[in-house]
PADRENBA-409161 format. One record per residue (C-alpha): residue number from 1; residue in one letter; x, y, z. Coordinates in steps of 0.25 Angstrom, whole numbers, plus 5000, padded with zeros to 4 digits. Example, Ala and Ser with C-alpha at 12.3 -4.5 7.8 and 13.67 -1.06 7.14 Angstrom:
<nodes>
  pos  code     x     y     z
    1     A  5049  4982  5031
    2     S  5055  4996  5029
</nodes>
This chain:
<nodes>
  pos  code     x     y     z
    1     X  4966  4905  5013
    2     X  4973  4918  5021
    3     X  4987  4919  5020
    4     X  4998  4930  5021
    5     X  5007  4929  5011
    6     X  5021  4935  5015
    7     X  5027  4941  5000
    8     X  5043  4940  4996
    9     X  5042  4952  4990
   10     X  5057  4948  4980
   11     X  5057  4948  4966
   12     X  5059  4934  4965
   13     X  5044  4932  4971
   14     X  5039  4941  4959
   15     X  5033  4935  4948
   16     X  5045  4945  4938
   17     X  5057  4950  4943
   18     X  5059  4964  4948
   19     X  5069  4966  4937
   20     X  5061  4961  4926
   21     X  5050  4969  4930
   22     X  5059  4981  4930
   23     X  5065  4977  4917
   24     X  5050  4976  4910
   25     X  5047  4990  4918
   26     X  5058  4998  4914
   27     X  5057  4993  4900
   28     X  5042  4997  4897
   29     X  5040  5011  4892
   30     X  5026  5009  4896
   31     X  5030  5007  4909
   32     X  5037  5018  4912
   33     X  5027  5028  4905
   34     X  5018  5022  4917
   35     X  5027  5025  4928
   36     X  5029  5037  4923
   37     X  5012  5040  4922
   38     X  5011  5034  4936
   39     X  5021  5042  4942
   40     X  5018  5055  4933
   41     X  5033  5058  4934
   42     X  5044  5059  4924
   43     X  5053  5044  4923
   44     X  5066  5050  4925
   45     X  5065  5060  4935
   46     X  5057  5050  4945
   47     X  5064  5036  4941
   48     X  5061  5033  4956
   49     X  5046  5033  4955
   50     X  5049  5025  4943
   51     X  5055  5014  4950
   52     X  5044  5013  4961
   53     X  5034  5013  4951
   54     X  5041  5001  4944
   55     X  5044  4994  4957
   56     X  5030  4996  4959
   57     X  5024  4991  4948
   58     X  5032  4977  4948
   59     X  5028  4975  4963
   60     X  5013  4977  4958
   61     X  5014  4968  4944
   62     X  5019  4956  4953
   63     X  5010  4961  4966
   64     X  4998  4960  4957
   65     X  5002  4946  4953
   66     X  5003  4940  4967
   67     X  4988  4948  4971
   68     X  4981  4940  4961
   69     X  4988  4928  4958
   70     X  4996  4925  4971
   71     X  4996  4927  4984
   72     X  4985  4926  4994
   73     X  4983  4934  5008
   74     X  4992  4944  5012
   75     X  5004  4950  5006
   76     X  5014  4952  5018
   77     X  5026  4961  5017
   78     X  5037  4959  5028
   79     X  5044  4973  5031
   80     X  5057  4980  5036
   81     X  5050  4994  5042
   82     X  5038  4993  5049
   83     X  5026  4997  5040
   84     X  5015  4990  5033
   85     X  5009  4993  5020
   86     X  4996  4987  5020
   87     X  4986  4984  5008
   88     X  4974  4976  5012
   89     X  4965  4980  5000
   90     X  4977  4975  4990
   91     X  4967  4965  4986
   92     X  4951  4964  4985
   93     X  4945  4963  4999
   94     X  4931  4961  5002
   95     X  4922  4971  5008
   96     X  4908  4967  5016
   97     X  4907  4956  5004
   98     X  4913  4966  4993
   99     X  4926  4964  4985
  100     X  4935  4976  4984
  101     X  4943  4979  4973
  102     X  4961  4977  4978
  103     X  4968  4988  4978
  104     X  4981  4982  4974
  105     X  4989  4992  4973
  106     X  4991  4994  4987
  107     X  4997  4980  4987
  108     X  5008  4985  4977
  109     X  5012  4997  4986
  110     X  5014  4988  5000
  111     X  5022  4979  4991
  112     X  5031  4990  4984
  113     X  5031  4997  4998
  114     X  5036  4986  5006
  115     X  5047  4982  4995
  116     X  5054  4996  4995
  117     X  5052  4999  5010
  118     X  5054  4986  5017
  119     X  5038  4989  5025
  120     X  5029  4980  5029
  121     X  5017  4976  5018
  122     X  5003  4969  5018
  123     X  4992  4967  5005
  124     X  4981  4957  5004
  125     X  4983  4947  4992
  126     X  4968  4943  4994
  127     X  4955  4946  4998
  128     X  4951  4940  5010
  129     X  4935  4943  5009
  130     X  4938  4954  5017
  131     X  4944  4969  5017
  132     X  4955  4971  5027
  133     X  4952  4985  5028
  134     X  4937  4983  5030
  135     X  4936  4970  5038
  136     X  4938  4968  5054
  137     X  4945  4956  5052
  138     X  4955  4955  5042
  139     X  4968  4944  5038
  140     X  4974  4956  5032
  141     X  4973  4964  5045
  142     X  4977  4952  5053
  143     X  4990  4950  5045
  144     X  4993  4965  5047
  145     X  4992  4965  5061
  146     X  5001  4953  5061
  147     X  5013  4960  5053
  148     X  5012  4972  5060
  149     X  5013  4965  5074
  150     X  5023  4956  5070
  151     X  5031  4967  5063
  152     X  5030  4977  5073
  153     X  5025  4986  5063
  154     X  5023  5003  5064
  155     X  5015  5009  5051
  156     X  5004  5003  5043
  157     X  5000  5010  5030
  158     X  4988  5003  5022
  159     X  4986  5006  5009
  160     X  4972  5006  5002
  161     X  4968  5012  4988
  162     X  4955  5021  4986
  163     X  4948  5023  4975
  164     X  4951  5034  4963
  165     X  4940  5043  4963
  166     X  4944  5046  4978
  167     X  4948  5062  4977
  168     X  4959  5060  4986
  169     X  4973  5054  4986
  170     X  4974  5046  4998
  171     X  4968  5043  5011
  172     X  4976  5039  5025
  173     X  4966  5033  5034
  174     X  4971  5033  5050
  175     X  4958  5030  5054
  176     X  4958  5046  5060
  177     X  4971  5043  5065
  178     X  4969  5030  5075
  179     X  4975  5022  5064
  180     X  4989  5028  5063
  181     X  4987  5030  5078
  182     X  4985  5045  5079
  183     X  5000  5047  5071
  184     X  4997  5057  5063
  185     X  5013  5059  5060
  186     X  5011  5047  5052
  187     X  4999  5052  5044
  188     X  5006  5066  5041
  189     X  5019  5056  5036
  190     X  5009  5050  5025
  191     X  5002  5062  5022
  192     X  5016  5071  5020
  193     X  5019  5061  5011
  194     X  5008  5061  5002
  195     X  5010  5073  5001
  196     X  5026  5074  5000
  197     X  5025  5064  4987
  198     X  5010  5072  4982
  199     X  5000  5065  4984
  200     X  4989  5073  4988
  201     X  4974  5073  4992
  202     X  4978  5065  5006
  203     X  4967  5063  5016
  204     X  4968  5056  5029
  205     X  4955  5049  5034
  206     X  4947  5055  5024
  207     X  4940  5042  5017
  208     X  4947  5031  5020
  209     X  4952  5033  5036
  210     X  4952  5020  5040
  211     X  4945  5022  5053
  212     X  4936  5008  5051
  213     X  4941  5001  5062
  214     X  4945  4988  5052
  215     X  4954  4994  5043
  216     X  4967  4989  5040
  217     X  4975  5003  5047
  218     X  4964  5005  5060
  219     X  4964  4989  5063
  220     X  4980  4989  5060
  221     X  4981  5001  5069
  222     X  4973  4997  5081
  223     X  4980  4982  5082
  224     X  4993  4986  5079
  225     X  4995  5001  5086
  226     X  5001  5006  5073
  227     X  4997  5016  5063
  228     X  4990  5010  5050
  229     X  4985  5020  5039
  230     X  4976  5018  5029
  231     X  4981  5022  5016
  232     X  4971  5026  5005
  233     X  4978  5028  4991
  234     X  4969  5035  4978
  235     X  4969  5025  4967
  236     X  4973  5035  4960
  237     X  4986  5036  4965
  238     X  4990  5022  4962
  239     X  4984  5021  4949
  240     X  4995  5020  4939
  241     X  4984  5025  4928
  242     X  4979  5037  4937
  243     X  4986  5051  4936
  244     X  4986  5052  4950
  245     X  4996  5042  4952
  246     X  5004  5042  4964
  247     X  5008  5028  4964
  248     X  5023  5030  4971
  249     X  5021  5045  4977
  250     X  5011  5035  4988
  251     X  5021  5025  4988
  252     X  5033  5035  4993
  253     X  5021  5039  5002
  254     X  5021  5027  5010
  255     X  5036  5023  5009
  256     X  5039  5037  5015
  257     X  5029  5038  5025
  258     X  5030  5025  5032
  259     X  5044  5026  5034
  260     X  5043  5041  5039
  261     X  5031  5035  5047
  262     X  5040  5025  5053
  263     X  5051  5035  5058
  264     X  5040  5040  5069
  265     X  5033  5026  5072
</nodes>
């Protein structure tokens, strides 16, 4: 059966406290000799990306818990600023009769993003037998109208992962500009970004535009009168064992660029 499931997000409704998981993260050597390969930065001169990293990590050891085991629809995140981060391929979909691998992570980010910056956040917990992003008609979609409506909502960013062997970094789809409504202001906001915090090899429309008329930012888009990008993230990137690792330089991304985006919506 379809349901939404509206998610507490306090450390009470975790299966370990936050401080417990802090206390066993702090403690392990092995830990931190992780971070610090993840981050490619030395501890003590950037104990900040530390603490996101280990914030990070106990969101996604409890989030991995509630994908599986759980809950079942859709994760909704209720919001103080009027974003949403979207994940509609958080868990498998089906395509045309064919399973899809999740991508999971993307889940992680909307959680941890809407816990430190008070946005709005959507993730599937359960495949449907259909792919949001694919599909004309679509729960997930359906749900996302709603909250926007109801919410008044401005910006929609939705996060998708692409595969590693792609040659470049990431790939915002505007669906040539009709899905963000022709603002390019708030496409040279993500891209200066990326850039400010190095991450490089950024196309816009390039393979993943997102001008098929049912994906989740050109449907959000045309119901709703806001801009919606697509936001396609190299595996790479997010791959604690990869070198290319850029786990919280594309988080700061997004923090910072919805909220600059939101001071000329």
């Amino acid at each position: 059966m379809r349901g939404t499931i509206r998610l507490i997000t306090s450390a009470a409704d975790r299966q370990i406290s936050k401080s417990d998981w802090i206390k066993q993260w702090i403690n392990s050597q092995k830990n931190v000799i992780m971070a610090q390969k993840v981050l490619g930065v030395n501890y003590m001169d950037n104990i900040m990306d530390i603490d996101l990293y280990k914030e990070f990590s106990f969101i996604e050891h409890n989030l991995k818990n509630r994908l599986i085991e759980r809950d079942k629809g859709i994760a909704i995140f209720q919001g103080k600023i009027p974003v949403l981060l979207s994940a509609p391929h958080s868990s498998e979909q089906t395509r045309e009769g064919k399973i899809k691998s999740s991508e999971s992570r993307t889940a992680s980010i909307v959680q941890y993003i809407h816990e430190k910056e008070a946005c709005f956040g959507a993730f599937k917990t359960m495949n449907f037998n259909d792919d949001a992003n694919y599909d004309k008609e679509s729960y997930y979609k359906n749900e996302l109208i709603k909250l926007i409506q109801d919410n008044k909502l401005k910006l929609l960013y939705d996060l998708h992962i692409m595969a590693p062997e792609r040659e470049h970094c990431v790939d915002i789809g505007t669906g040539l500009g009709r899905n963000i409504l022709f603002r390019n202001d708030l496409l040279e906001i993500l891209r200066n970004n990326f850039n400010f915090y190095s991450v490089d090899r950024v196309k816009v429309d390039y393979m993943f535009d997102a001008l098929y008329e049912n994906t989740v930012s050109s449907t959000i888009s045309k119901k709703c009168g806001i801009p919606c990008f697509q936001i396609e993230i190299n595996w790479n990137l997010l791959d604690e064992k990869s070198p290319d690792n850029k786990l919280t330089p594309i988080i700061k991304v997004i923090c910072k660029s919805m909220h600059e985006a939101l001071e000329i919506l």
